[in-house]
C-alpha positions as CSV (number, residue, x, y, z in Angstrom):
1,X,129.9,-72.3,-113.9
2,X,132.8,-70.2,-113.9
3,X,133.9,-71.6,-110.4
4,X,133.6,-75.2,-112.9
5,X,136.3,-73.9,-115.2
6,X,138.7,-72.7,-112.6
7,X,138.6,-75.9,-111.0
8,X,139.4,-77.6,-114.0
9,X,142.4,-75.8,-115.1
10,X,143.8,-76.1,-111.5
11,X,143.7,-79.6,-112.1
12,X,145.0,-79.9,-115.4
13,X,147.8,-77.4,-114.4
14,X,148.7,-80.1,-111.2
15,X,149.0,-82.8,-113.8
16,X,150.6,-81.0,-115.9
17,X,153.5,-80.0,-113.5
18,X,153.5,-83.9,-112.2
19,X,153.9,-84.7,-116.2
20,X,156.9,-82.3,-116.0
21,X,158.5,-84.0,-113.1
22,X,157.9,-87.1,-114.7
23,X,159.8,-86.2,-118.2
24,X,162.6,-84.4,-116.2
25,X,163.1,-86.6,-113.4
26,X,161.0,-89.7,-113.6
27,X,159.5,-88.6,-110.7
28,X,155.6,-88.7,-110.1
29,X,154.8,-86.1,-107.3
30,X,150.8,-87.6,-107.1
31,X,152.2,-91.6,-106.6
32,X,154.8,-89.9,-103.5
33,X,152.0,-88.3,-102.2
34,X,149.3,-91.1,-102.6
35,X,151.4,-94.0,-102.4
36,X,153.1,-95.8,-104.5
37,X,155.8,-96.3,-106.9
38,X,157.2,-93.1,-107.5
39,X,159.9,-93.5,-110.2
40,X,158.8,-94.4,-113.8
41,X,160.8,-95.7,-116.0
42,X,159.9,-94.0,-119.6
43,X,161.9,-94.1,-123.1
44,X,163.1,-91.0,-124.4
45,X,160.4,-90.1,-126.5
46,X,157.8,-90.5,-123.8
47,X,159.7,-88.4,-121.3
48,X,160.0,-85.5,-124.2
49,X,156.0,-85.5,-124.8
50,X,155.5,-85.6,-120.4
51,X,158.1,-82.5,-120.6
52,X,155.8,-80.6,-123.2
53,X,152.8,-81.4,-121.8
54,X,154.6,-79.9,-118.5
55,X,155.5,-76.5,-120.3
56,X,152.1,-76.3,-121.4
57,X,150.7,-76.3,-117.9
58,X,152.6,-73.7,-116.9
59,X,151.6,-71.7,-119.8
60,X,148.5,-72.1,-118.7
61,X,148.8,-70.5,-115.4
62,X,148.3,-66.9,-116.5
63,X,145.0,-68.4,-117.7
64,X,143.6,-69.0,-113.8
65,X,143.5,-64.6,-113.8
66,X,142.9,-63.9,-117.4
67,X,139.4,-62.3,-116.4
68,X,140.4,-60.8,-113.3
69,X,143.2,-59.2,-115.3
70,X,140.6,-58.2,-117.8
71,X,138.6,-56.2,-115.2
72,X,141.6,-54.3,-113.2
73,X,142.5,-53.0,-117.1
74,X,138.9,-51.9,-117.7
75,X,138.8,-49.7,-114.8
């Protein structure tokens, strides 16, 4: 199950960064790569609330080794 959760951060962390890219830049890294349009057009507020949700995910990243961090420091 663990391999479950793993997985599911990695995703939220891509959309997380593609959020980010969309607040900054009004760029959308998954339509470029899929197809698509890739600039949105978002008011102000939106693009603030894609920008958090961006910083979030990259919070989050130290979360993908939290356990394997927790076993080199038990050793």
């Amino acid at each position: 199950m663990q391999w479950l959760n793993k997985t599911a951060l990695v995703l939220v962390i891509i959309g997380a960064i593609n959020w980010l890219l969309v607040g900054l830049f009004q760029w959308d890294l998954v339509t470029t790569l899929l197809g698509g349009d890739t600039v949105r057009n978002s008011s102000l507020l939106s693009r603030i609330i894609y920008t958090l949700v961006g910083i979030s995910g990259l919070y989050l990243i130290p979360w993908l080794f939290r356990e394997r961090l927790k076993v080199d420091q038990n050793q």
